[in-house]
Each structure stands twice: as C-alpha cells, then as structure tokens.
C-alpha positions in Angstrom: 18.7 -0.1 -39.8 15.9 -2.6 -41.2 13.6 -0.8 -43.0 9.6 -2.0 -43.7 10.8 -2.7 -47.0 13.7 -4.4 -46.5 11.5 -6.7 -44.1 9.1 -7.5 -46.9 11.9 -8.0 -49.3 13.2 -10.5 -47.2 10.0 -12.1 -46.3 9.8 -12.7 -50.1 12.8 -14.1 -50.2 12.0 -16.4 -47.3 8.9 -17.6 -48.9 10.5 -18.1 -52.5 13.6 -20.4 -51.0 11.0 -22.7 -49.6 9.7 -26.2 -50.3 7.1 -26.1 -47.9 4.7 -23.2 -46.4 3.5 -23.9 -43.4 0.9 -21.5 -41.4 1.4 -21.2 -37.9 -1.9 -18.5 -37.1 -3.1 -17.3 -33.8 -6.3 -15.0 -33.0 -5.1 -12.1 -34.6 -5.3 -14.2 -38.1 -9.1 -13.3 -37.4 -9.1 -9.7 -36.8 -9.0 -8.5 -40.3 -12.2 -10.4 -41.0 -14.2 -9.1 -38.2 -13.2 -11.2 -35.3 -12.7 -10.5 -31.9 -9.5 -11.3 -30.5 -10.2 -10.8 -26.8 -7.4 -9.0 -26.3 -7.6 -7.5 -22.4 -11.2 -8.1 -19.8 -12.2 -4.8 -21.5 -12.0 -5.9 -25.2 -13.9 -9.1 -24.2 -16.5 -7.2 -22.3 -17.0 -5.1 -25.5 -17.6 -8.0 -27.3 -19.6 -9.2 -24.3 -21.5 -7.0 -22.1 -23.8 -9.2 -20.3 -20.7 -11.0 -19.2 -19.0 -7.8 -18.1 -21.9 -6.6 -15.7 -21.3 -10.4 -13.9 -17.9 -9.7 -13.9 -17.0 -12.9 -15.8 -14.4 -13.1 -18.3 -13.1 -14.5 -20.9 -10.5 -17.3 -18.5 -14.2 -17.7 -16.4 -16.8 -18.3 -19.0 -14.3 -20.5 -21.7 -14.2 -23.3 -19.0 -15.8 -26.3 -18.3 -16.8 -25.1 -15.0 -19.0 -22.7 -16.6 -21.0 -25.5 -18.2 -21.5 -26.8 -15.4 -22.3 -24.1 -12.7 -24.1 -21.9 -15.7 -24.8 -24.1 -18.9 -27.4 -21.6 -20.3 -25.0 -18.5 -20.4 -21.9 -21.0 -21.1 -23.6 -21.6 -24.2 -24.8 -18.2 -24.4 -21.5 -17.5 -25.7 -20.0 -20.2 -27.1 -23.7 -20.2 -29.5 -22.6 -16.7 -30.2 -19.0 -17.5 -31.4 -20.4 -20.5 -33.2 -22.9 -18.9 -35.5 -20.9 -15.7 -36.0 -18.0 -18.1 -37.3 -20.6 -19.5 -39.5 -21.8 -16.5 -41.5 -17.9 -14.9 -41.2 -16.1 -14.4 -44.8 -12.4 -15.0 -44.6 -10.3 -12.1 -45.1 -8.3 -12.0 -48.5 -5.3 -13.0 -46.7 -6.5 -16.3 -46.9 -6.3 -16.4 -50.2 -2.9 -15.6 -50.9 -1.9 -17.6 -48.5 -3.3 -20.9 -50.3 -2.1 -19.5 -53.3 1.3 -19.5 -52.0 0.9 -22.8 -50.8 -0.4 -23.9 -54.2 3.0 -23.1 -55.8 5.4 -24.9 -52.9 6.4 -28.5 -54.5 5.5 -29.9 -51.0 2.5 -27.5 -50.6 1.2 -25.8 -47.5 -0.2 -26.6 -43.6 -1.8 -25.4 -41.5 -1.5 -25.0 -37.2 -3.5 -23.0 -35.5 -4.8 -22.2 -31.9 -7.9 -20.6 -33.0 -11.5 -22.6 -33.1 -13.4 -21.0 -35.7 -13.0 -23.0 -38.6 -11.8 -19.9 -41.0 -9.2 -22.0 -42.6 -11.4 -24.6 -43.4 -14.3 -21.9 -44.7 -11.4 -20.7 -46.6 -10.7 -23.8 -48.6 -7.7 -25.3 -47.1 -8.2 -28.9 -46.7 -9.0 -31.1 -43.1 -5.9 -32.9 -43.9 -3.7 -29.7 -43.8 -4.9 -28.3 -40.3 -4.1 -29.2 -36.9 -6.5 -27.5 -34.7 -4.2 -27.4 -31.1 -6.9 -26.3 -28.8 -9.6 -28.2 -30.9 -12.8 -26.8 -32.9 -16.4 -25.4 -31.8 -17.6 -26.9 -34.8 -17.3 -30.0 -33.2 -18.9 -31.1 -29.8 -18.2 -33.5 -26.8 -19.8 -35.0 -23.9 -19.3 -32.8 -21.1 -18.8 -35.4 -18.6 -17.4 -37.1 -20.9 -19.2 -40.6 -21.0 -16.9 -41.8 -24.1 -14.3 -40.3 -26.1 -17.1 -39.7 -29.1 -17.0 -36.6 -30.9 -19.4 -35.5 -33.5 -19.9 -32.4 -35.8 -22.1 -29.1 -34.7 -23.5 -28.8 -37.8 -26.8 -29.9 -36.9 -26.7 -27.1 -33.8 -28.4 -24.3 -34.6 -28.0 -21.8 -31.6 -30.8 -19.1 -30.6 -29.2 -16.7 -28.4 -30.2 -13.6 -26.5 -27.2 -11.7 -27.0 -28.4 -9.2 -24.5 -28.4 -11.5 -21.5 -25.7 -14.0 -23.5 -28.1 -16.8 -22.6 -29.4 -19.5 -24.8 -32.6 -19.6 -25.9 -33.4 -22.8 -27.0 -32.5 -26.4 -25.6 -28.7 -27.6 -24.7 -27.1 -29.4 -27.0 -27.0 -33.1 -25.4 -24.6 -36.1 -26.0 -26.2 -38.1 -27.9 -24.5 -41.5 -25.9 -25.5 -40.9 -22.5 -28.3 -37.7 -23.0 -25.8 -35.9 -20.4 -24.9 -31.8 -21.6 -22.2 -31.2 -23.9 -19.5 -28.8 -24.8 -17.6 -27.7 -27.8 -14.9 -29.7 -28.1 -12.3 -27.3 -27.8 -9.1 -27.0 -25.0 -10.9 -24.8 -22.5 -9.1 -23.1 -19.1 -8.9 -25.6 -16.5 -10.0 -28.2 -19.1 -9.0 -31.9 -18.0 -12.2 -33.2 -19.9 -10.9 -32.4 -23.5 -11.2 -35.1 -26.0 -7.8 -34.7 -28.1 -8.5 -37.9 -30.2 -9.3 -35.3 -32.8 -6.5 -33.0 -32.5 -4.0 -36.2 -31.9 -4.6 -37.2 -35.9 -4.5 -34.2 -37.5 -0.9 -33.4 -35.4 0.0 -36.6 -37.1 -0.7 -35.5 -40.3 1.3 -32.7 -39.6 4.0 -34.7 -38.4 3.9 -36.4 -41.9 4.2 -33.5 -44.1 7.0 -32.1 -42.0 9.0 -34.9 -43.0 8.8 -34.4 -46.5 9.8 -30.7 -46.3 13.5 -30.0 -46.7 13.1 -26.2 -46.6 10.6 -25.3 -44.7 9.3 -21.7 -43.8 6.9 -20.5 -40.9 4.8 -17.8 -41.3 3.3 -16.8 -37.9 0.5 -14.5 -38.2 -1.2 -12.8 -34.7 0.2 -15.3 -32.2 1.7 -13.6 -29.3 2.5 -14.8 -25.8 -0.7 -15.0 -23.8 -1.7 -17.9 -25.0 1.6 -19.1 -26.2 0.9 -22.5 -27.8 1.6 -20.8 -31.5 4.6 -19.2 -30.7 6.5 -22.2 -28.9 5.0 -24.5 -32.0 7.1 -22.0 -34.2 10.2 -22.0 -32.1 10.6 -26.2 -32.1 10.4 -25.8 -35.9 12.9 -23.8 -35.8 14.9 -25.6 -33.5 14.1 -29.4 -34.3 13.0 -28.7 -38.5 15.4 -25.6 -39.0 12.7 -23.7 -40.7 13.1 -20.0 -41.1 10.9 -17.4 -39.7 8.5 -14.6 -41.1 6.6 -13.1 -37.9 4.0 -11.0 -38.6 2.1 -9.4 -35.3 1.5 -5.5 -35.0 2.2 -5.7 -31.4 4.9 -8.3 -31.0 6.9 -8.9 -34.1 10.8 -9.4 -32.6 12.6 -12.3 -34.0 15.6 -13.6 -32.4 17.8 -14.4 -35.7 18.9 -12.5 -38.1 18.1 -14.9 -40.9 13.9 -14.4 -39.9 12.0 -11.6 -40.5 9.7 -9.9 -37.6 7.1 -7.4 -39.4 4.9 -5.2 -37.1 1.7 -5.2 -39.4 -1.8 -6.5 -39.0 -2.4 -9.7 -41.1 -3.7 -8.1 -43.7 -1.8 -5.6 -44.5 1.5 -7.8 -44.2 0.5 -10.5 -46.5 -0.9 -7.9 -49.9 2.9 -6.0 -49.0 4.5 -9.4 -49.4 2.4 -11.1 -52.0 3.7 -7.4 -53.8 7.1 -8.5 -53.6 6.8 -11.7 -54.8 4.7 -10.4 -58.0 8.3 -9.7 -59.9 9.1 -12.7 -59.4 6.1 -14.3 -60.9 6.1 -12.2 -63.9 9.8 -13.5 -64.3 9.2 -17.0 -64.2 8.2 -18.5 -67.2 4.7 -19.7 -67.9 4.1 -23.1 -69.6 
C-alpha cells in the first residue's frame, strides 16, 4: 500500500528526472489564496447571494446571454471577480513552483483554465501561459464587431456587491461603442475571440518540442470542467510526460509510473518541495 510519503517521494522523483516543468492548474490552484472555486450552486451562492435569491448560477450568469438580457448584474459579477483578482496575493505555491521551473534546463509553462491572472501576478512570464478559456483582464466586443481585444486595465469596476450590480457605466468597445465582455470562454459562448488564446497555445506548442522529459503537474483540475484534465492526458499520450496529480478530491492516476496526491495545493507543493531539499543540499553549488 502507497503511503503519503511514498507519493511525495515519488513526486520528487518525478520532478527531478525532468527537463521540463510544465503546470497544468485548474480552480482549485486558487483556493489556497482566497479564491472561490465555485464548487456546487451553493458554494457559488455563498460567494454570491444576490445571485442566489434570483436563482441564477454560476452556468446562467458566466454567459453571454447574461450580457445581454442583464448587462448591469452580468458585470455585477464579472467587476467583482476582476477587482478581487486585482488586489489577490498568490499563494506561496507559486513560488516554488517557478522556482522549480527556474532549475529545469528547458524551464517551465504554464496551462491553465482559470481567468484570474495569478500566474502572471505571480511572475511567470506571458510567454509561458496559455490561458484555454481566455482572461478577464482582457475585454471584447460583445457583438463582436471585429476580432479586437484590448487590456482591462483601464476598467475600474464600482460594484454593489449587495445587489451584484454595477455601479458605474459598461465598459464599451471602443470600435463600434456596442457593450463588451471579458474576453473569456463563457457557457454557450460562440462569440469568444480565441485569437489571444490561439498564440500563446502556439507558444506552448513550441516549448513542448524542446522538452525530452517532460513532467505534468496538475494542480485542482477535476472533471466538471474538464479542459485541464484532458490537456494532461494528450501529454501523456502524444509527449509521454509523466504525471504528478495533485486534487484533495480527485487525485486517481491511471499508471503506475504517476503519482495521484489527495492534498490541497498548498499543502502538496511545501511536502514536495521538502523532498526535493536533500537533494539540493547534495548538489554541488558553483
């Protein structure tokens, strides 16, 4: 039987074999610095009580249909998420993660199905990230009128967080003066502007192909929203990469060679970054 140990032990193995690290994060990367996951209609209604007495949740109001039938609450709470991102700290996780990275001869990348930007905030460079479901610090036309896309960081959202309405003027497209959106991969979304997305996948494509031993740590992706996990499988399949899953819910690995550890992100990356200390005190310094 597998202890936790043993896990970790071989997580640090995993990691030390490598060439390459690459990140494959979902929500629950978030968690340990404060951020909702939306896990269940009543976690979200937690987070969002005004939404919860209209009965909308979280598959009604992250839609373009929203911003068009309800602009005002639409960006009620996309506002919200955008300026708590803003003023979130990254969770010390991060850190060790790019530290890691740091010491791979090919370095580290980055994929990801959350849109808050806490890799970024964290340091890692644009050039290291693909953002699959896009960013909210980036907007769109809502129509759209062009395939345009332009930085939030001129919005500055005023939000009654009691009626998760906004307070001050939509944001507008600044081509046609129509409403937009965040340009993130929203429910029912056949408006999304992937030009974005498209180039940094390519830059991911490009640092695959200089990795010869590549290893994936997935950290809080589960199989709601599968997009991170099935990203992990083909690099297991089509860039046989090995596997460290880490998910406190959902952390079952289908080869022996991977490791599944049932952890929060947090927690799993100091245990880790413990086993690999031996190792760095053994290495000589120069």
């Amino acid at each position: 039987m597998t202890t936790t140990t043993d896990a970790l032990c071989h997580a640090a193995a995993l990691l030390s074999q490598a060439d390459g690290l690459l990140i494959a994060a979902g929500a629950g990367m978030g968690v340990d610095s404060g951020l909702p996951d939306f896990r269940g209609a009543s976690g979200f209604w937690s987070a969002y009580p005004a939404l919860g007495r209209s009965g909308i949740d979280f598959y009604g109001i992250a839609s373009p249909a929203a911003f068009r039938d309800r602009p005002l609450q639409a960006w009620g709470f996309y506002g919200h998420r955008l300026s708590l991102y803003r003023r979130t700290t990254p969770h010390a996780g991060f850190t060790l993660l790019a530290r890691w990275g740091r010491a791979k001869p090919q370095g580290c990348a980055v994929f990801t199905s959350s849109v808050d930007g806490q890799f970024q905030r964290a340091g890692f460079g644009d050039r290291a990230i693909d953002e699959c479901h896009g960013s909210i610090h980036h907007l769109q036309c809502l129509a759209p009128c062009s395939d345009h896309i332009w930085p939030a960081e001129d919005l500055v959202p005023e939000v009654d967080e009691a009626q998760c309405e906004l307070r001050r003027p939509l944001p507008l497209c600044p081509r046609c003066g129509g409403l937009a959106r965040p340009n993130i991969l929203m429910f029912g979304d056949g408006d999304w502007l992937d030009r974005r997305q498209a180039g940094q996948s390519l830059a991911l494509a490009r640092w695959l192909d200089a990795v010869r031993r590549p290893v994936v740590i997935e950290i809080g992706a589960g199989t709601d929203v599968p997009s991170v996990r099935r990203f992990s499988q083909a690099m297991l399949h089509d860039r046989q990469a090995r596997l460290i899953r880490i998910n406190p819910r959902d952390a079952q690995v289908t080869d022996s060679r991977d490791v599944g550890l049932p952890m929060g992100a947090l927690d799993a990356l100091v245990a880790i970054d413990a086993c690999l200390e031996p190792q760095r005190k053994s290495c000589p310094t120069h």
